[in-house]
N, C-alpha and C positions, 0 to 999 in steps of 0.2 A: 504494500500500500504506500501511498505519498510519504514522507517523512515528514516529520513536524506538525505543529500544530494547526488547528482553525485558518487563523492567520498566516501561517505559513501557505496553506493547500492552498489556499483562495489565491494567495499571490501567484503560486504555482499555475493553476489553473487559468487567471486570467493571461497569463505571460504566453502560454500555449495558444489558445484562442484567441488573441489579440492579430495571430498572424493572419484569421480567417475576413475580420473587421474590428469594427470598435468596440469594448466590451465593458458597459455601463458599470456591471455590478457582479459579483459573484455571491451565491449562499450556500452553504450547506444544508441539508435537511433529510434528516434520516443521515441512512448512505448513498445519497441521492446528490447531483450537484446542479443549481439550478443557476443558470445565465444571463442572466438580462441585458438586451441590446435596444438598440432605436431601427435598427433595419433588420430583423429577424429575416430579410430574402438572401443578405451575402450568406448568412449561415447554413440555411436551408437548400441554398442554389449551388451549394459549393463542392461537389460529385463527392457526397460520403465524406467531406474533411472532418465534419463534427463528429461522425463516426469514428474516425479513425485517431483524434483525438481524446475519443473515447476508451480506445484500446490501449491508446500510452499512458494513458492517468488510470488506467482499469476502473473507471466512474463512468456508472449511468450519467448522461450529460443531458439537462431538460432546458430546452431555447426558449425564453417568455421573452417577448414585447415591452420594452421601458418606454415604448414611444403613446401617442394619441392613441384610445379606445373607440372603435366608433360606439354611438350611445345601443344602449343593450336590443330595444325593437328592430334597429337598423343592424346589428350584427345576427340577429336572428331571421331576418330575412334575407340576409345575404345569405346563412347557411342553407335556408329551407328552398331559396333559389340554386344551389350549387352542387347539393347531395340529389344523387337519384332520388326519385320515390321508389322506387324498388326499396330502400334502406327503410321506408315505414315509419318516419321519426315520428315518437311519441309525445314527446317533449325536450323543451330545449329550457335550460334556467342556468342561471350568469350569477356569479360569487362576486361583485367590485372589489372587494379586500382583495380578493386572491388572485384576481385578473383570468378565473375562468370561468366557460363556461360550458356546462354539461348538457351532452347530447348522447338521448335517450331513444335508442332504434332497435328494432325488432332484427334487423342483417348488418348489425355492424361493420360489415366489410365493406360495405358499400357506402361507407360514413369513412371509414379509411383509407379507399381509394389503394390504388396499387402502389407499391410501395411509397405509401403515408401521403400521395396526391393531397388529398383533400384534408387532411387534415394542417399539412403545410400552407395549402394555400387557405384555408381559414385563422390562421398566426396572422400570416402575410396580410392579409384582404383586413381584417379585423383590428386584431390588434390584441385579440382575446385569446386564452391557449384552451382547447377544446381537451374536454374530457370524454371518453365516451364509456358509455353505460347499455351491455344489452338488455332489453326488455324482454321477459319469457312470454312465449307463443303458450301460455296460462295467466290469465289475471291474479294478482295474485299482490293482496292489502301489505302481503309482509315483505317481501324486495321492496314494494314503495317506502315503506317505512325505511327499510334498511338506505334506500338511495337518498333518503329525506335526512336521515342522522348524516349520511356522508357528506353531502351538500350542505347542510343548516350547519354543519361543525369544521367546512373545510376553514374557513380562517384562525378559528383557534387551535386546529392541526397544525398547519404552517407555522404556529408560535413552538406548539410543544414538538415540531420537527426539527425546528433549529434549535433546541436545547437537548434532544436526543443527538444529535451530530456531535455538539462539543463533546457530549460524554467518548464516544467513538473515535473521534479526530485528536482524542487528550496525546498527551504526552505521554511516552513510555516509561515507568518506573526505572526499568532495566534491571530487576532482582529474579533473581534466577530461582525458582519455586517448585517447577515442577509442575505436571495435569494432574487430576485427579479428579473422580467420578465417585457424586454419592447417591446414593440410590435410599430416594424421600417417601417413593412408594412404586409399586408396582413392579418390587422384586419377591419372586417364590406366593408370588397373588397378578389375579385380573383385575383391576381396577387402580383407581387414583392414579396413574404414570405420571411418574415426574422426576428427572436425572437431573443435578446438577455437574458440571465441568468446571472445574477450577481450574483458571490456569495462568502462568506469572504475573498479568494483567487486569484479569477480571473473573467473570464468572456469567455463564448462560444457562437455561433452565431448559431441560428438554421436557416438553409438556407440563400440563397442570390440572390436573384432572381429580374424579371424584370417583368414589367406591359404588358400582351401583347394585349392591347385594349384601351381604354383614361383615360385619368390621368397621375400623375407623373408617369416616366417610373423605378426609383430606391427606394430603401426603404430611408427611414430619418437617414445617417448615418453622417447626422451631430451634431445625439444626443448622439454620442460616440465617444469616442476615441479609434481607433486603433489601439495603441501601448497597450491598458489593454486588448485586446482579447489574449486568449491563445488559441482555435482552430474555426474555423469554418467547420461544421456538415451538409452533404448534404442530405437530404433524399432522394431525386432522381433526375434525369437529368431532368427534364422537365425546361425547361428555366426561367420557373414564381417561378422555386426556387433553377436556379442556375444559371444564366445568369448575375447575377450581380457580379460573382467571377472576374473577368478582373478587375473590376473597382476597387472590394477592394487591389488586387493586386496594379494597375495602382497608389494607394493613397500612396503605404507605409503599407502593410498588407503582411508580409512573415514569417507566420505562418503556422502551419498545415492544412490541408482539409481533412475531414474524409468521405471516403466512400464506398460502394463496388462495387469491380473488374469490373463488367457490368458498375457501375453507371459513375465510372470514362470514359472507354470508350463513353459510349454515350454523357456524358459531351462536350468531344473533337469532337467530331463528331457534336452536336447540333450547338456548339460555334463555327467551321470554318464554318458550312454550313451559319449561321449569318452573317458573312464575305462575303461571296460567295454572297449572296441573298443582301447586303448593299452595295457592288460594283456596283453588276449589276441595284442595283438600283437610282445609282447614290449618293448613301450616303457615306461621310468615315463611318469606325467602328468606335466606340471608343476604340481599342484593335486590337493586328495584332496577326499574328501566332505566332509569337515567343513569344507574351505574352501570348498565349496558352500554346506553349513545358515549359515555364517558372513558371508558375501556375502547370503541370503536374507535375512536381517536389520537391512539395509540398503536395502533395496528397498522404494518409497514407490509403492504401485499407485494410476491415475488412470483416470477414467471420462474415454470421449471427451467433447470439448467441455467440462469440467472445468479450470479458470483456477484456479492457485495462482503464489506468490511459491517461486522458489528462491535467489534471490540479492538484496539491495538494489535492485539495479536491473535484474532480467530477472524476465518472469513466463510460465513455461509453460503450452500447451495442446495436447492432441494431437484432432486427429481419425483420421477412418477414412481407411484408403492401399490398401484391395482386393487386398493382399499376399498377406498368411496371414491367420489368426487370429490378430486383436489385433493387427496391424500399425497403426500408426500414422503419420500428418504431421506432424512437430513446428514447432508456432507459438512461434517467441519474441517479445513484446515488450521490446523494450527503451528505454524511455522514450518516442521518437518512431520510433527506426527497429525495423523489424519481418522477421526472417527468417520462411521454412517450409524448412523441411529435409524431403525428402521420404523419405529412404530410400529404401527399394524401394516401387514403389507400380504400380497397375496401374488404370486408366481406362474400364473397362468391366466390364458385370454379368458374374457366371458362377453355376453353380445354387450357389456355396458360397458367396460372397461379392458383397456390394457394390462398387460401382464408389468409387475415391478422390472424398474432398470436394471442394468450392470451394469453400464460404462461409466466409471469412475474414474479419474488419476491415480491416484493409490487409495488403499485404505489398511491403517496397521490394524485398528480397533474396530471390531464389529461387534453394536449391542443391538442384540437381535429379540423379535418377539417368540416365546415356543407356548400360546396357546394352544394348537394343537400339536402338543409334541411327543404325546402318550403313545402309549404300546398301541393300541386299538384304534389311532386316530390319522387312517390311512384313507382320506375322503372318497366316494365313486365320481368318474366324472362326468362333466358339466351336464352329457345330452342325460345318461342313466340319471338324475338329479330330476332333470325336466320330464322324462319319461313317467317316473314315477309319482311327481306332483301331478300329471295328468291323470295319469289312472287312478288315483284317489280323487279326484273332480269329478270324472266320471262315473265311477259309484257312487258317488254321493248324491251327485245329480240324479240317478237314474230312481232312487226309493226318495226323489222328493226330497232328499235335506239342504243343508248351506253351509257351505266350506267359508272359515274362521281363520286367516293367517297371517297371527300376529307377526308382525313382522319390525324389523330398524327402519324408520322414517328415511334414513339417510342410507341410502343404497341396496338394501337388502329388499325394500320396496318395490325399489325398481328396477331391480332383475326380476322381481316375478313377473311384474307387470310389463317388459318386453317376452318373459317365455310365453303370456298368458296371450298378447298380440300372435305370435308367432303360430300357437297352437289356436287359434281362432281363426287364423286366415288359409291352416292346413286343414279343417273343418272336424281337429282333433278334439274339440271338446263343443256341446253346444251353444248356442247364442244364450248366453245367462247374463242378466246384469252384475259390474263388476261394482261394489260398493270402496270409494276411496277414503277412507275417514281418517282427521286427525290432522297431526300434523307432518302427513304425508303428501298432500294436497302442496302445502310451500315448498316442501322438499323436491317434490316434481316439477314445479314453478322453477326452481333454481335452477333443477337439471338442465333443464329445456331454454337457459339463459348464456349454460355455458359448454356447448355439442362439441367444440373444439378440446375438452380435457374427454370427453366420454371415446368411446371404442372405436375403433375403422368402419365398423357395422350400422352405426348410428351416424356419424360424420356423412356416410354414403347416404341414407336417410336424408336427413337433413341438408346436406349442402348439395349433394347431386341429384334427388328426387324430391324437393321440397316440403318432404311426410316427416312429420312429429311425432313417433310412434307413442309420446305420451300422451297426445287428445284423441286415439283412439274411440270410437263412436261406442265400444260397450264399458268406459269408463265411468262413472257416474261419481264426481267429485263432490262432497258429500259435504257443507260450512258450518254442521255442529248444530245445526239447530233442527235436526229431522228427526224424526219417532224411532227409534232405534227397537222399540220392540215393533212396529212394525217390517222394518227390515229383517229382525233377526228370526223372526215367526213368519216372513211372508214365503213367497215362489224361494225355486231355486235359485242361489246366487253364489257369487263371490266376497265374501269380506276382507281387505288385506287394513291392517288397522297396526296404530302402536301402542304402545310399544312391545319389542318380540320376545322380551323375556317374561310377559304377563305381570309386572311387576309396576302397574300403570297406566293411565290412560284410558281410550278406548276398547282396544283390545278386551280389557280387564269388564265393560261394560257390556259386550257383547259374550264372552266366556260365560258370565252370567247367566244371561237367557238362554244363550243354545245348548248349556255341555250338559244339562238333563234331557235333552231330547237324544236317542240313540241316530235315528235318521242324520244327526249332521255329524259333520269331523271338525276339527282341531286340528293344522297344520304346523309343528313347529319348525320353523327355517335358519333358525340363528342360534346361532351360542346362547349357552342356558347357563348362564350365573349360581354358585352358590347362594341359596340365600332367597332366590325368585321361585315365585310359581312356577314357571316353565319348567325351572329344575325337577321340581316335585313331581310333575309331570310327567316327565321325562322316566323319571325315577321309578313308574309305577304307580304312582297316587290317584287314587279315584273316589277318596272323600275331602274336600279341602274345605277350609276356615279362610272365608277371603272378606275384605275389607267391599263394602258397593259405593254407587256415588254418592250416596247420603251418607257417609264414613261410620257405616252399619257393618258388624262383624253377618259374616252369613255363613251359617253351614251350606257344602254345594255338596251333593252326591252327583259327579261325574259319569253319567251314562253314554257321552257321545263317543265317539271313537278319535281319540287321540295317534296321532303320525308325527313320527320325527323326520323331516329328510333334512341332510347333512350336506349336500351337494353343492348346494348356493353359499356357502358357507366364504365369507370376503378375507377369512385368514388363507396362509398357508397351511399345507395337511403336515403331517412327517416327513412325508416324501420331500416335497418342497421346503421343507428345511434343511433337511439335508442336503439335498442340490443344489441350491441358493449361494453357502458360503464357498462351493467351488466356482461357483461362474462369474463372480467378480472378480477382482485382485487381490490376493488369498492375503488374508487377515492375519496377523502373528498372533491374534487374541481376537477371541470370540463370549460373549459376556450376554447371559441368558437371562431375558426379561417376561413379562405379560404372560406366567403360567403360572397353575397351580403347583404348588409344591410335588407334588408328587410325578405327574408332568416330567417336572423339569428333572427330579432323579433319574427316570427311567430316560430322560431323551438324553441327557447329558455325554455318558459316556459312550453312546451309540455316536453321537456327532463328535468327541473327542476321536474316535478311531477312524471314521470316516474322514476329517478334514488333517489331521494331522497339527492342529495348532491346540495351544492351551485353554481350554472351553470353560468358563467361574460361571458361578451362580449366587451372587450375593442375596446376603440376608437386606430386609429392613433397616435402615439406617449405617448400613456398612459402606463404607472411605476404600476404593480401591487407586494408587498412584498405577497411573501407565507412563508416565517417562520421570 
């Protein structure tokens, strides 16, 4: 990275680009570096120089306009005259503080123009720097909200981005310390992930998340101090690794959050539904919305494969982890030694997603997840998965009942819901209405925003045959306010509802009325937590003690017919853990995360002989030095 401080880089920086025109002002923000000129066309007209001064400072380089704005009506109809209508603009709204303004389109590519046409010549023409924002081909109340915190809070962003920089552009101590990695939660357990990295400089937090089954519900973060963290790193929304950002917020934590575009989104989306589901339950939060839009503002979104500086001496990158959407592998370098933190990650294609990366520069330290890492946990695959979710639809259907499948809002969803297309246009199962409930409905809304992180299978959809296979005509998006016993007592149908471990939600509303009927089933699709119904479930149980929406204990006698399929399952199986650490750049050290204890005994020494490298498994709270 640059040497020297704030002050230094900016010098640095202007001294560079001075050669391309005049260069009013330089700032830092984030690990971002932003430019401000009077003629933004020398820069922009200049064959790739900003570019390529981008690669000698190794800084994203952002060109704004120090010159005249034209007034906000008139630059808004310059754009709505200049963009295709093919691009569908929904809305266009202007920040004066921040000198931008967002443009809101259902084809964003056609707001972007070939490489960045139109959005260059809207700098040029205007004077204004254009954000652009897609709009999901689903309505959908929560994205606007989510576009409404980013807009209404972008100028007190821009304050708390250039005070996030100094921390990162500081000075180097130059004490020689050592890395070290402590593990706050989600070592020898599923739930709360959260790694800290130490390292001579600083310290970053790998995820932050909460327990979503028994035990403590937050990681051990009274083994740190939160004033020495400089960023915390989310690898995905899923709440068991990021649901505990409120709290760090709530403590005294107003740092950076690093993550991408989707992941953010769905973050905000998980976290009020939490709200939403802890009201109704009679619980406070510990967190309101506004410490939501407050945390939003904080959050530095990264494009996979995108290298920025977050600390003196660590510099992150995420690629693709075949999780969810926007799931990420986070790459740190750190001088010479190089971790990947995989989070949740999943090693093989499915029609929604891409299979996890390998190509990395080097990597010494791999901490890997082994959710499935047990003797028995050798998954069937993808089409055997689909095969036998249909043959259970189909019985079901046939004596009259209605298939139940609680499912993860956030991806788990929506793989059924492309097998459930798929198998309805092969005329594999009958025309049944598909009921969408929850907050599955936004989750799909988001999907359907960002087709360029989803699969080769869906991209083709979407960009080469104009089909959204999520507004499929037997969906029926369902806003919470419908009779629920009459869907769960009416014709044959589908219910896909959250959450999938029965541990909440609607799912938990509908389980209710149908699982004394025997005519219907019960599909469970996802990891089954200690601690959750599903589990119980799973386990054989067919009398349970369940909490209803009036937060009434109920005896249920279980009569429907209960199905586990494992197939759709968004981890890695054993197989693909074991595979995994050969196909990247073979790790000196392999460090076993996100499984049960027992799990991890039995996977341990089968992947020590397999990879040849030193395989830990830390406890709770245990300090391991890797250099």
């Amino acid at each position: 990275m640059l040497k020297g401080g704030p002050s230094e880089i900016k010098k640095k920086v202007k001294e560079v680009l001075s050669r391309i025109g005049e260069v009013k002002k330089v700032e830092l923000e984030g690990p971002f570096v932003v430019v401000y000129v009077d003629d933004p066309s020398s820069f922009l007209e200049s064959n790739n120089t900003v570019g390529e001064a981008a690669k000698l400072l190794r800084k994203k380089i952002i060109v704004m306009s120090s010159g005249k704005m034209l007034p906000e009506e008139d630059a808004k109809r310059v754009i709505r005259e200049m963009i295709p209508q093919k691009a569908e603009i929904t809305d266009i709204r202007a920040v004066e503080e921040t000198r931008e303004i967002y443009i809101i389109a259902k084809r964003t590519g056609y707001v972007v123009g070939k490489s960045g046409y139109y959005i260059n010549e809207i700098l040029k023409k205007t004077g204004w720097r254009p954000v652009v924002l897609r709009a999901p081909t689903m309505e959908s109340g929560l994205l606007n909200t989510i576009y409404n915190y980013l807009i209404e809070g972008s100028a007190e962003r821009k304050k708390i981005m250039r005070k996030i920089a100094e921390r990162i552009y500081r000075e180097p101590i130059g004490i020689e310390r050592g890395i070290f990695v402590s593990f706050l939660g989600g070592a020898r357990e599923v739930g709360r992930s959260s790694i800290a990295v130490t390292t001579n400089e600083g310290s970053v937090l790998l995820d932050a998340g909460i327990s979503l089954g028994r035990g403590e519900a937050f990681p051990r973060y009274d083994l740190i101090d939160l004033d020495e963290i400089d960023a915390v790193i989310i690898s995905h929304a899923h709440l068991d690794h990021s649901g505990a950002l409120p709290f760090l917020f709530k403590y005294g934590y107003r740092g950076p959050v690093y993550v991408t575009r989707p992941t953010r989104d769905l973050i905000v989306l998980l976290l009020l539904d939490y709200i939403n589901l802890s009201r109704r339950q009679g619980i406070i939060p510990y967190f309101s919305e506004a410490d939501v839009a407050r945390m939003l503002n904080h959050m530095i979104v990264l494009d996979y494969e995108e290298t920025v500086d977050i600390s003196p001496d660590v510099k992150l990158t995420f690629y693709n982890a075949g999780h969810i959407l926007g799931s990420a592998l986070v790459h740190l370098n750190i001088r010479k030694h190089n971790i990947l933190y995989t989070g949740d990650f999943r090693f093989r294609e499915t029609k929604l997603l891409g299979k996890a990366d390998t190509s990395f520069p080097r990597v010494e330290t791999l901490i890997m997840e082994c959710t499935y890492g047990g003797e028995q946990d050798v998954l069937p695959p993808l089409w055997e998965a689909e095969k036998q979710l249909i043959q259970i639809i189909k019985d079901t259907i046939e004596r009259n009942g209605r298939v139940l499948i609680p499912a993860l809002s956030v991806g788990r969803a929506q793989e059924i819901m492309i097998t459930l297309v798929e198998a309805f246009s092969r005329k594999e199962i009958p025309d049944v209405p598909v009921y969408i409930d929850g907050m599955v409905y936004d989750s799909t809304a988001i999907h359907s925003a960002y087709p360029s992180y989803l699969s080769d299978y869906i991209k083709a959809r979407v960009f080469g045959e104009d089909k959204d296979p999520f507004t499929d005509e037997h969906f029926t998006m369902l806003k919470g306010t419908e009779d629920k016993d009459s869907i769960a007592t009416g014709g044959p149908s589908i219910i896909i509802a959250p959450s999938g471990m029965l541990n909440g939600g609607p799912s938990v509303d509908y389980f209710i009325r149908m699982s004394p009927d025997p005519r219907n089933s019960v599909v469970l699709v996802s990891y089954q937590a200690e601690g959750t119904l599903g589990r119980e479930l799973k386990e054989g149980a067919r009398e349970i003690r369940i909490r209803d929406e009036m937060g009434e204990m109920r005896k249920i006698e279980v009569k429907a017919e209960i199905h586990f399929v494992e197939g759709f399952s968004a981890h890695a199986d054993k197989v693909q853990l074991l595979t995994y650490p050969s196909s990247i750049p073979k790790p000196s050290r392999i460090i076993l995360v996100h499984g049960e204890a027992e799990k991890i005994r039995s996977f341990k020494p089968l992947l020590s002989r397999s990879i040849g490298a030193a395989v830990m498994a830390p406890s709770i709270g245990e300090k391991l030095r890797l250099v």
